[in-house]
Biopython code that builds the backbone (N, CA, C, O; Angstrom):
import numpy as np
from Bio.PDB.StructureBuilder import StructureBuilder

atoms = [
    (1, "UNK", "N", (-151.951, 68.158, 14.256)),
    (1, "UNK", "CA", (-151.429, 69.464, 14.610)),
    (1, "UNK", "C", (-151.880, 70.467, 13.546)),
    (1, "UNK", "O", (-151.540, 70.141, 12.409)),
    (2, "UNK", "N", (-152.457, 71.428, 13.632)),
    (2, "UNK", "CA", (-152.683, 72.778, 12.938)),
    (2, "UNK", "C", (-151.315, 73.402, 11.896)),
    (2, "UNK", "O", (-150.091, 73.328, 11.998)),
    (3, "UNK", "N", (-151.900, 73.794, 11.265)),
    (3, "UNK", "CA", (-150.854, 74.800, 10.133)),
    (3, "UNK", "C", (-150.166, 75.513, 10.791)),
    (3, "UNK", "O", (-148.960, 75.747, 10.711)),
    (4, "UNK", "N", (-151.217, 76.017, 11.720)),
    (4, "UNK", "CA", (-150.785, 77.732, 12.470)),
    (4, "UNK", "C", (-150.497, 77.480, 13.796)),
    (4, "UNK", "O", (-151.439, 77.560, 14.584)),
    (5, "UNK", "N", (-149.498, 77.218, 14.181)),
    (5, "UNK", "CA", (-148.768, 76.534, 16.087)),
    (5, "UNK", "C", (-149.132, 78.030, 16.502)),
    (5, "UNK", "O", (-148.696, 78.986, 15.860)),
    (6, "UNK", "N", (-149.902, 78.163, 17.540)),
    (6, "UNK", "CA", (-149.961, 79.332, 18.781)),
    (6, "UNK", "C", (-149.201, 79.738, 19.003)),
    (6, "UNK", "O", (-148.538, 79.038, 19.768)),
    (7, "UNK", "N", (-148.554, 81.075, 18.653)),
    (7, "UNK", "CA", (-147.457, 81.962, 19.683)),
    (7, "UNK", "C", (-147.794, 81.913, 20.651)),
    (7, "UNK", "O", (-148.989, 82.059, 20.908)),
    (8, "UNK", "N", (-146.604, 81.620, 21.857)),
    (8, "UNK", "CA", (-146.684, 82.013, 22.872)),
    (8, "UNK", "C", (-145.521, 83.022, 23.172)),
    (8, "UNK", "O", (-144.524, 83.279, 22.496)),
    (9, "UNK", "N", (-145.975, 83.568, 24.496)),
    (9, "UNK", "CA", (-144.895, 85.318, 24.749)),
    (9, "UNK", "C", (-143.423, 84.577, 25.586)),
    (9, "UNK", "O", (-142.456, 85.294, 25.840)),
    (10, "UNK", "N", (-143.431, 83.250, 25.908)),
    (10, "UNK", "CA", (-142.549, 82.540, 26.885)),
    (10, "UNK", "C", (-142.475, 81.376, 26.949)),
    (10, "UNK", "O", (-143.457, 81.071, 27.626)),
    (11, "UNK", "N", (-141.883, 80.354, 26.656)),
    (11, "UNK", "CA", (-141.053, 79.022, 26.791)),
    (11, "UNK", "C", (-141.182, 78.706, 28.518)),
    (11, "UNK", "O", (-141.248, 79.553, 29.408)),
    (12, "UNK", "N", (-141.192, 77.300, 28.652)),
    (12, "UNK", "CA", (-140.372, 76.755, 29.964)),
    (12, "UNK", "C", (-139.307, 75.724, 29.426)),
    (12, "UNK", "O", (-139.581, 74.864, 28.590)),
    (13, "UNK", "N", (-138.445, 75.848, 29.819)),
    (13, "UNK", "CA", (-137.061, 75.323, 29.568)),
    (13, "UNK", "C", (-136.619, 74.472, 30.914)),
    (13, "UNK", "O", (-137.025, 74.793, 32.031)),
    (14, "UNK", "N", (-135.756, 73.370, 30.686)),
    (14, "UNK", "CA", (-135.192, 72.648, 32.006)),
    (14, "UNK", "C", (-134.052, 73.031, 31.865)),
    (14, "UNK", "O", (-133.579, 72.921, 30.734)),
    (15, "UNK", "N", (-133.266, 73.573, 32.874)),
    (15, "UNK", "CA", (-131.974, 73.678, 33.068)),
    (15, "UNK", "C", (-131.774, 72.273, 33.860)),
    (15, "UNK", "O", (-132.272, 71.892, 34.920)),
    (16, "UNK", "N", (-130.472, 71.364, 32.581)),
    (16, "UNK", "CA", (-129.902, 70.367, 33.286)),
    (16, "UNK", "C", (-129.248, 69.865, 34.124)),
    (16, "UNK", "O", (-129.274, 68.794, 34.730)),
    (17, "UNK", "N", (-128.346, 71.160, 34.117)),
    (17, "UNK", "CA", (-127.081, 70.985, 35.497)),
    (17, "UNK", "C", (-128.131, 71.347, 37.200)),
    (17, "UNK", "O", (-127.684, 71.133, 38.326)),
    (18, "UNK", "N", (-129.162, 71.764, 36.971)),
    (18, "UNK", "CA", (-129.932, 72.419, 38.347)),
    (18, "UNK", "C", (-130.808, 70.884, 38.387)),
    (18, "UNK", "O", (-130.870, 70.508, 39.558)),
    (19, "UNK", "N", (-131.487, 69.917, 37.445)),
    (19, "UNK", "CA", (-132.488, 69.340, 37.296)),
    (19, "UNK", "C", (-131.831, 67.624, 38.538)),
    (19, "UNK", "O", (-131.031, 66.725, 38.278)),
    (20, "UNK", "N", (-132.620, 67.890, 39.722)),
    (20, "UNK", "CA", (-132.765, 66.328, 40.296)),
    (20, "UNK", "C", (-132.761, 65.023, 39.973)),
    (20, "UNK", "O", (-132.241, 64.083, 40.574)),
    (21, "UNK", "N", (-133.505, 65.046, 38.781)),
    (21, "UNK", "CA", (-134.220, 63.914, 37.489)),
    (21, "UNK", "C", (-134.924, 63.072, 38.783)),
    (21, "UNK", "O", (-134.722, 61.878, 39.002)),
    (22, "UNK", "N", (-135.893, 64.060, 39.683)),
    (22, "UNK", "CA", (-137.340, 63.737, 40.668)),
    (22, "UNK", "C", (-138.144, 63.130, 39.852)),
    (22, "UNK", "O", (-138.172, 61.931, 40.131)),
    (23, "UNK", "N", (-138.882, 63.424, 38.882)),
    (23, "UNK", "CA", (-139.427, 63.077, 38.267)),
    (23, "UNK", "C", (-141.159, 64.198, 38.445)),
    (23, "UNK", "O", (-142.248, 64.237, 37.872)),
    (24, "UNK", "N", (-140.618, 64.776, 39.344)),
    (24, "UNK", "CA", (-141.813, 65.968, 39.788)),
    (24, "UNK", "C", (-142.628, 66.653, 38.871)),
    (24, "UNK", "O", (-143.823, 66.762, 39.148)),
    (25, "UNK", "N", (-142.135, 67.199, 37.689)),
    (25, "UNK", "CA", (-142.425, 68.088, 36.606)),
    (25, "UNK", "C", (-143.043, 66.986, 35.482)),
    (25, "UNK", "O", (-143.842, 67.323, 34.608)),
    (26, "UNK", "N", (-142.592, 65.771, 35.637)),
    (26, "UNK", "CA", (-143.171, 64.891, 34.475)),
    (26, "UNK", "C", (-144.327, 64.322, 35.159)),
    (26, "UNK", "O", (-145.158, 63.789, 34.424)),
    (27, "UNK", "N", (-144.570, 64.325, 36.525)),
    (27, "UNK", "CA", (-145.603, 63.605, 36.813)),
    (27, "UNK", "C", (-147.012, 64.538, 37.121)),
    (27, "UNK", "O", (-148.118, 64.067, 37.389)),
    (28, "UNK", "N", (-146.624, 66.147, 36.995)),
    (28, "UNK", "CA", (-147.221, 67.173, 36.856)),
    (28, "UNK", "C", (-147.945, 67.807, 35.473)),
    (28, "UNK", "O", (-148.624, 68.831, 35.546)),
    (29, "UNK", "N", (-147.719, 67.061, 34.153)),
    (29, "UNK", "CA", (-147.872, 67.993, 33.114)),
    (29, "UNK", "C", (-148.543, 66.663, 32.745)),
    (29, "UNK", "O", (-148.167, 65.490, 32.745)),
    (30, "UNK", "N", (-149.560, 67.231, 32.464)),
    (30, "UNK", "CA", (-151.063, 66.232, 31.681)),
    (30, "UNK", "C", (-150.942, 66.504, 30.294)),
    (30, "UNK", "O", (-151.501, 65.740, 29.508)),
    (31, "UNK", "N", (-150.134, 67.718, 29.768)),
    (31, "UNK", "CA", (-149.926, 67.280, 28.267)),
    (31, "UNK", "C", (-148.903, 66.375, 27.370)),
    (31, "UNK", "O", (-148.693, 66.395, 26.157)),
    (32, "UNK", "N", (-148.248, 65.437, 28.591)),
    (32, "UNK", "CA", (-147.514, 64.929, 27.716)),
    (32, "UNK", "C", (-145.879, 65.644, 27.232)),
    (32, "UNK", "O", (-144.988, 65.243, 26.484)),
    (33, "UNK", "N", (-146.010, 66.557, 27.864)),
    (33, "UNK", "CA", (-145.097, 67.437, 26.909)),
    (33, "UNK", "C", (-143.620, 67.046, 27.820)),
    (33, "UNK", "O", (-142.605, 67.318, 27.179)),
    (34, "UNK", "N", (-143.452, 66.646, 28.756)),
    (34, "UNK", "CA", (-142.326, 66.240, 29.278)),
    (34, "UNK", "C", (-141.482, 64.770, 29.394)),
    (34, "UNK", "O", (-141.796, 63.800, 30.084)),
    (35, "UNK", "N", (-140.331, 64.916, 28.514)),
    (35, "UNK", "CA", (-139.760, 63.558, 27.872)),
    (35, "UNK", "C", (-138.637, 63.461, 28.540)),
    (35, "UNK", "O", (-138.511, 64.292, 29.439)),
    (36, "UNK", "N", (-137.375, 62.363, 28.324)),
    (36, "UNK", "CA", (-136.342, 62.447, 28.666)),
    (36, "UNK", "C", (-135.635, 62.447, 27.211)),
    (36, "UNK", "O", (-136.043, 61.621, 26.395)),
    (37, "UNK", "N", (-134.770, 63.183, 26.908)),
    (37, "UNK", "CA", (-134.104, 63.240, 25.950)),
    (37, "UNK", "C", (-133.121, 62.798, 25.184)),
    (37, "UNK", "O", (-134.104, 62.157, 24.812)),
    (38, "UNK", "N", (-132.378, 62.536, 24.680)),
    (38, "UNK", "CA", (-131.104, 62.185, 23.840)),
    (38, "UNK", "C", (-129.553, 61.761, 24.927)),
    (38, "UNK", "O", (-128.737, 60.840, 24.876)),
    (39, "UNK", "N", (-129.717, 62.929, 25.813)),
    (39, "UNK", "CA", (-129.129, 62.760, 26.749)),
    (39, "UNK", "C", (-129.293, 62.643, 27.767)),
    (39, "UNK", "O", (-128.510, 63.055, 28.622)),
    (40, "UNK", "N", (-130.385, 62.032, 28.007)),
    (40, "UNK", "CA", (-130.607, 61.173, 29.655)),
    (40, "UNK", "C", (-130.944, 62.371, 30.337)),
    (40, "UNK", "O", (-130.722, 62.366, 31.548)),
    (41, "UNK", "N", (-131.510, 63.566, 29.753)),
    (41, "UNK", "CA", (-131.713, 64.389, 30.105)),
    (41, "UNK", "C", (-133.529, 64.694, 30.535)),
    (41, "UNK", "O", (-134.176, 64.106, 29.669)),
    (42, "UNK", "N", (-134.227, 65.196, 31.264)),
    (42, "UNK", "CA", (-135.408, 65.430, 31.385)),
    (42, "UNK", "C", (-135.366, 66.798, 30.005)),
    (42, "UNK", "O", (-134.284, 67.320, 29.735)),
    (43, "UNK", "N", (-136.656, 67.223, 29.263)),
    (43, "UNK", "CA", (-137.112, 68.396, 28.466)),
    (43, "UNK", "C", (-137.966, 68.280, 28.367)),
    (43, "UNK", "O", (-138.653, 67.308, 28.681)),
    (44, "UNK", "N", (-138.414, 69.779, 27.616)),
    (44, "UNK", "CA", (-139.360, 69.668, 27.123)),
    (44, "UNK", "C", (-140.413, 69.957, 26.202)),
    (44, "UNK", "O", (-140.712, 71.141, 26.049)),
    (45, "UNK", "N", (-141.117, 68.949, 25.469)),
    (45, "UNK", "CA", (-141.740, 69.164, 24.035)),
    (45, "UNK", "C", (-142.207, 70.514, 24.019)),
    (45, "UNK", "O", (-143.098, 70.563, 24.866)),
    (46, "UNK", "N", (-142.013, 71.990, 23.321)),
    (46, "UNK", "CA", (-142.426, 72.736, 23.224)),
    (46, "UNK", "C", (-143.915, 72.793, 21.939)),
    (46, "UNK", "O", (-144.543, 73.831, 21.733)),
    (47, "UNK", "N", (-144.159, 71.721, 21.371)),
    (47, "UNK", "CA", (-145.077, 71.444, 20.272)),
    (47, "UNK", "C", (-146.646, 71.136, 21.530)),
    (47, "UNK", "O", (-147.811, 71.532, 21.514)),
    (48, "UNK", "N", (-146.078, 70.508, 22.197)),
    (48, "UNK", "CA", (-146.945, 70.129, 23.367)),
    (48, "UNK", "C", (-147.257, 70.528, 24.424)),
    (48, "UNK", "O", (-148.291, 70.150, 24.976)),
    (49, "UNK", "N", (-146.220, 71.603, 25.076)),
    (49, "UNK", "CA", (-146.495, 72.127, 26.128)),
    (49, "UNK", "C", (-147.870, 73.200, 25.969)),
    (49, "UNK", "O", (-148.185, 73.476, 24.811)),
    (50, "UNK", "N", (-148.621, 73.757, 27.001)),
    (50, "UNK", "CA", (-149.429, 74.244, 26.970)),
    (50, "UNK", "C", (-148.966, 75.787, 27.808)),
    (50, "UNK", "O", (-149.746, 76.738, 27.759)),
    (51, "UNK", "N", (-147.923, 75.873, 28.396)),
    (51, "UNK", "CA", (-147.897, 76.724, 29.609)),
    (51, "UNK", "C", (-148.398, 76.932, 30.269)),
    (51, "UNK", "O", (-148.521, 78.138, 30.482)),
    (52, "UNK", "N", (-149.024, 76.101, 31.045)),
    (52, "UNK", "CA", (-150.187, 76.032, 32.200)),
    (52, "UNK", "C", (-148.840, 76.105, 33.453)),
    (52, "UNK", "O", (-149.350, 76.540, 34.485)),
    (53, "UNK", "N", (-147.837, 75.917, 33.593)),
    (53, "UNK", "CA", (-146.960, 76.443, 34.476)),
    (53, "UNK", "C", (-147.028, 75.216, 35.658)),
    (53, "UNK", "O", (-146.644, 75.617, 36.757)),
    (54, "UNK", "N", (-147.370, 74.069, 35.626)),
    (54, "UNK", "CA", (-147.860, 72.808, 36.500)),
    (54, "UNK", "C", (-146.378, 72.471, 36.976)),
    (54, "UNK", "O", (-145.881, 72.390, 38.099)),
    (55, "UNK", "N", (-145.755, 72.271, 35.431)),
    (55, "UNK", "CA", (-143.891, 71.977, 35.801)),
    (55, "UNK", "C", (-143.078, 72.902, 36.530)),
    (55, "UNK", "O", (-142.228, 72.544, 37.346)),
    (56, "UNK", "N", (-143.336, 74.090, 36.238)),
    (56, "UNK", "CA", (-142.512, 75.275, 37.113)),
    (56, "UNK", "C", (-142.913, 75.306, 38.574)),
    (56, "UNK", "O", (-142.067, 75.635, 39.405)),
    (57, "UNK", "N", (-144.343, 74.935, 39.007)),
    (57, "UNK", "CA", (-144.453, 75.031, 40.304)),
    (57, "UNK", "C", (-144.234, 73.874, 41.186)),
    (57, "UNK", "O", (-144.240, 73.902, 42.417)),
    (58, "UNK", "N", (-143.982, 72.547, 40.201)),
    (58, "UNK", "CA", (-143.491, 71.281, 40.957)),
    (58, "UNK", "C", (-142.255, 71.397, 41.031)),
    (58, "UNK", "O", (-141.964, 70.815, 42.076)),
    (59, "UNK", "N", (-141.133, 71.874, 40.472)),
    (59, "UNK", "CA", (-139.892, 71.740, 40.664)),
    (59, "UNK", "C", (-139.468, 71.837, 41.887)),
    (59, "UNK", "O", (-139.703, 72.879, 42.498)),
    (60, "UNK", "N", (-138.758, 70.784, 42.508)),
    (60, "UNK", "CA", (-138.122, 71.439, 43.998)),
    (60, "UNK", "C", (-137.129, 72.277, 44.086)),
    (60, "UNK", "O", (-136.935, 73.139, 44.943)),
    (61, "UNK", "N", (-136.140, 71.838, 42.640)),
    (61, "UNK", "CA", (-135.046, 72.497, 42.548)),
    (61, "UNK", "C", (-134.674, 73.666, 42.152)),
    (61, "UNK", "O", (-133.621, 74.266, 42.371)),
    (62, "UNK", "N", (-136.183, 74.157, 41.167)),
    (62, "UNK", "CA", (-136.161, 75.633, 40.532)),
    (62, "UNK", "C", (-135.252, 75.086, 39.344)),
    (62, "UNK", "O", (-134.263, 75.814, 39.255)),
    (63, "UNK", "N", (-135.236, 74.114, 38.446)),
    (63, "UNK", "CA", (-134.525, 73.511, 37.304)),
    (63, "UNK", "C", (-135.487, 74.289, 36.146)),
    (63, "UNK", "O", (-134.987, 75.041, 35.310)),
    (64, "UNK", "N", (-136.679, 74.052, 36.203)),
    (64, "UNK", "CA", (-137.629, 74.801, 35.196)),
    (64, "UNK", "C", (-138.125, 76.149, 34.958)),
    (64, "UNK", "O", (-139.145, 76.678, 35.399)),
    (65, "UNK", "N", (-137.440, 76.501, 34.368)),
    (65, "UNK", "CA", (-137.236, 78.293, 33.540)),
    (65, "UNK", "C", (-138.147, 78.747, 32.877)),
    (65, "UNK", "O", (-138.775, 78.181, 31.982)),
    (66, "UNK", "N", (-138.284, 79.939, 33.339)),
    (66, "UNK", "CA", (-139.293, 80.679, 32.286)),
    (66, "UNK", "C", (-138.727, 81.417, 31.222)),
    (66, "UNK", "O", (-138.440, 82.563, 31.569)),
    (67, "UNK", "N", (-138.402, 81.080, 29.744)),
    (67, "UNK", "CA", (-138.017, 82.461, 29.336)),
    (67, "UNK", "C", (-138.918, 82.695, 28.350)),
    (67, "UNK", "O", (-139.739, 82.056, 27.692)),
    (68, "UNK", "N", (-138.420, 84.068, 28.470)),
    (68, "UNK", "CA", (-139.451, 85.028, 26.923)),
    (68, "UNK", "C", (-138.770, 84.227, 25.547)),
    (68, "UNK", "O", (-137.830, 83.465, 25.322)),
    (69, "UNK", "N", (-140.080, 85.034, 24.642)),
    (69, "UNK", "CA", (-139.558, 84.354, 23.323)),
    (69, "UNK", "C", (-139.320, 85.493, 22.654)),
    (69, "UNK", "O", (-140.184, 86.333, 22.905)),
    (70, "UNK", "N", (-138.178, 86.003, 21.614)),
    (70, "UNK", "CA", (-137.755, 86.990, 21.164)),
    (70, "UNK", "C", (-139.063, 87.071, 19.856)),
    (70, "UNK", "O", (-139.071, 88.000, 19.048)),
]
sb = StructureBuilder()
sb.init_structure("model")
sb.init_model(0)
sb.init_chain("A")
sb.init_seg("    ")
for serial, (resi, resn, name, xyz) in enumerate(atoms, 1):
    if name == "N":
        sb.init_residue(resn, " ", resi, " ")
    sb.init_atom(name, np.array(xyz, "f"), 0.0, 1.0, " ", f" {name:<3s}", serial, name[0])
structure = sb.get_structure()
């Protein structure tokens, strides 16, 4: 990993209480960047994500969020 991590202008985030646990968004993202978490939860690696937006458009449920980054 680099010194200098890429700003990005926006995050994708899983909202858990909305999330199926399909498995749609993990079988969509070629970087790796989507784990299950601590709490049996789907997330996701923001070190890894790329924002190529692959997870946001597989969701059936609309669980995967876009937000800005302050």
């Amino acid at each position: 990993m680099s010194a200098e991590q890429k700003k990005f202008k926006f995050n994708y985030i899983i909202n858990s209480a909305a999330c199926m646990a399909c498995a749609a968004c993990e079988l969509e993202c070629k970087d790796d960047a989507i784990f299950i978490d601590d709490t049996v939860n789907y997330a996701i690696n923001q070190d890894n994500c790329k924002r190529c937006g692959k997870c946001f458009r597989a969701c059936p449920s609309g669980a995967v969020e876009r937000v800005a980054n302050a």
